[in-house]
C-alpha positions as CSV (number, residue, x, y, z in Angstrom):
1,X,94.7,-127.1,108.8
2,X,94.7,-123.6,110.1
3,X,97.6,-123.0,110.9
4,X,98.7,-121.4,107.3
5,X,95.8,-118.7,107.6
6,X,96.9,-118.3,111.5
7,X,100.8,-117.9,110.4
8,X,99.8,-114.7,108.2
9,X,97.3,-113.2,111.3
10,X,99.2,-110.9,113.4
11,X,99.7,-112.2,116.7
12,X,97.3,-110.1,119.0
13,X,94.1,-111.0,116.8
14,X,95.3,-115.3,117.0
15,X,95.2,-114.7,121.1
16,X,91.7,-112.8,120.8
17,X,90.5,-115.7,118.7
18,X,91.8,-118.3,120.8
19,X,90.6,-116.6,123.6
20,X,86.8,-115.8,122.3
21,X,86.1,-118.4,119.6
22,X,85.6,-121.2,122.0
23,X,82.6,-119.7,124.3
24,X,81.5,-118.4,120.5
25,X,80.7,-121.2,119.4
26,X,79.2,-122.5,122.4
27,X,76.9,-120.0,122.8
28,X,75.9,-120.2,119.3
29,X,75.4,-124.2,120.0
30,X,73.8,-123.1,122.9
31,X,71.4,-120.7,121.5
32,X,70.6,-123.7,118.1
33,X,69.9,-126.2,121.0
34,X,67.6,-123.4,122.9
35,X,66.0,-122.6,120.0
36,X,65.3,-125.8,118.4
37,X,63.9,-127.1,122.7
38,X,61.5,-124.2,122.2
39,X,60.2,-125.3,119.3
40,X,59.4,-129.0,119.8
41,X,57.5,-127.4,123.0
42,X,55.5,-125.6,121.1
43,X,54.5,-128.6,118.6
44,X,54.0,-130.2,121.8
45,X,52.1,-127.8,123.6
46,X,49.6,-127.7,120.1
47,X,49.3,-131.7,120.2
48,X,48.7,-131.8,123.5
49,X,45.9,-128.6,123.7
50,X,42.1,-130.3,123.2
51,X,40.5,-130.5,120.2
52,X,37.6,-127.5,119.7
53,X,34.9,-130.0,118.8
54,X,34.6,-134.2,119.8
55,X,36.0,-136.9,117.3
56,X,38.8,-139.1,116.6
57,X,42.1,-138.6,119.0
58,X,44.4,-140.7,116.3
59,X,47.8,-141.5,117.8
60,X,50.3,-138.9,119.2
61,X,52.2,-136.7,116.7
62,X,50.5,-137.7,113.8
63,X,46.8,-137.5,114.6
64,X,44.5,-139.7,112.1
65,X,47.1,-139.4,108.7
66,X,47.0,-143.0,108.6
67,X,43.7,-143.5,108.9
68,X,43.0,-141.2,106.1
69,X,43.5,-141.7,102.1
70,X,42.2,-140.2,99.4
71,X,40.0,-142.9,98.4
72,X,38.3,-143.9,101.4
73,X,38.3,-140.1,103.3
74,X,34.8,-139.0,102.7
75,X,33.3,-142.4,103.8
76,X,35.8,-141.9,106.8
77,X,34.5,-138.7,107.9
78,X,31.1,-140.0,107.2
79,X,31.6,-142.9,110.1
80,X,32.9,-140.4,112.5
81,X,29.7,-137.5,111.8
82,X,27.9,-140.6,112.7
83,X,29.7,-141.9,116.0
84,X,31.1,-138.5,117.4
85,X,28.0,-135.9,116.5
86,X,27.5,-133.5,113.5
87,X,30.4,-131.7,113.7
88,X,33.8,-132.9,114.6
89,X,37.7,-132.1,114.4
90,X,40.4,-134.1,114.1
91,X,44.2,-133.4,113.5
92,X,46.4,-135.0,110.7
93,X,50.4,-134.2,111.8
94,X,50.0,-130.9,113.6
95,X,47.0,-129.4,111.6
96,X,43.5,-129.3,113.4
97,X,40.8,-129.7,110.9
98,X,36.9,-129.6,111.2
99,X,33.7,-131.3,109.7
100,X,30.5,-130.8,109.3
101,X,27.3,-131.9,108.3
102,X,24.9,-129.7,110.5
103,X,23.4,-127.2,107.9
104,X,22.5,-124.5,110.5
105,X,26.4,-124.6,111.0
106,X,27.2,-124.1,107.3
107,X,24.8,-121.5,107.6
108,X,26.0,-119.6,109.8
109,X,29.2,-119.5,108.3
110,X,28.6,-118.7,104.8
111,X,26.5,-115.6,106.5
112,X,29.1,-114.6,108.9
113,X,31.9,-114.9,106.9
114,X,32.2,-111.3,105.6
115,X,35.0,-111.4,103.2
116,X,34.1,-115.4,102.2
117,X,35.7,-119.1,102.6
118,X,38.4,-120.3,101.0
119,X,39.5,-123.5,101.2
120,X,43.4,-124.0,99.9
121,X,44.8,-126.5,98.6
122,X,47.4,-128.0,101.6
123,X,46.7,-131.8,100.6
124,X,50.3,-132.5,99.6
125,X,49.9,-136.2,101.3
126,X,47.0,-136.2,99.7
127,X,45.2,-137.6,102.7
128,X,41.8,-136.2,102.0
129,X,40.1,-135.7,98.9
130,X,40.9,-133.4,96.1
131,X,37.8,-131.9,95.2
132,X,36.8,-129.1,98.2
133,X,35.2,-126.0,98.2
134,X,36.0,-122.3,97.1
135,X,33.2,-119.8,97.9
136,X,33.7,-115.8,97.9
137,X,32.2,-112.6,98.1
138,X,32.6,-111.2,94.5
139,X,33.7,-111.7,91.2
């Protein structure tokens, strides 16, 4: 398949590329594999790190996503404010979320939060409910 290109390559560069373009592409390989190891570690390392507040573990890798939909997710989070405490976290995939219904805490954050809270719009399973809230300092 090759050999056509290779026929009009002069001779010195063929040896150089059959000399170098084996441990080329292993090391490339090499350095995909290495780089792709670190990255499941990571994930890994961020599942495995505990949650900042009590509440439902779910199951490995994908937290509580199929615990959650949009219909029932509000009543869900309710039952867990109720059996975990007034404020809880939980993950769905490898995003930690947190909940809560203690109003000193809402306080505190509204007042704290300098530059205001927005809350975007990353419910592309749409696991949780669509309406949210936007608040800001401003126009």
């Amino acid at each position: 398949m090759l050999t056509p290109f290779f026929n009009r390559v002069p001779s010195g560069i063929v040896e150089i590329l059959h000399r170098y373009l084996d441990p080329v592409i292993k090391g490339g390989g090499a350095c995909i594999l290495g780089f792709l190891f670190w990255k499941i570690m990571k994930i890994v390392r961020h599942l495995t790190k505990p949650l900042p507040f009590t509440g439902p573990q779910g199951a490995p890798m994908v937290g509580v996503a199929f615990e959650l939909d949009p219909n029932t997710a509000l009543t869900r989070m309710r039952s867990w404010i109720k059996q975990y405490g007034k404020t809880i976290s939980f993950r769905v995939f490898t995003t930690t979320f947190i909940a809560t219904a203690n109003p000193d805490t809402i306080k505190k954050i509204l007042k704290d939060s300098s530059k205001g809270i927005i809350v975007r719009q990353l419910n592309t399973l749409n696991l949780l409910p669509k309406s949210g809230m936007f608040l800001t300092d401003g126009d």
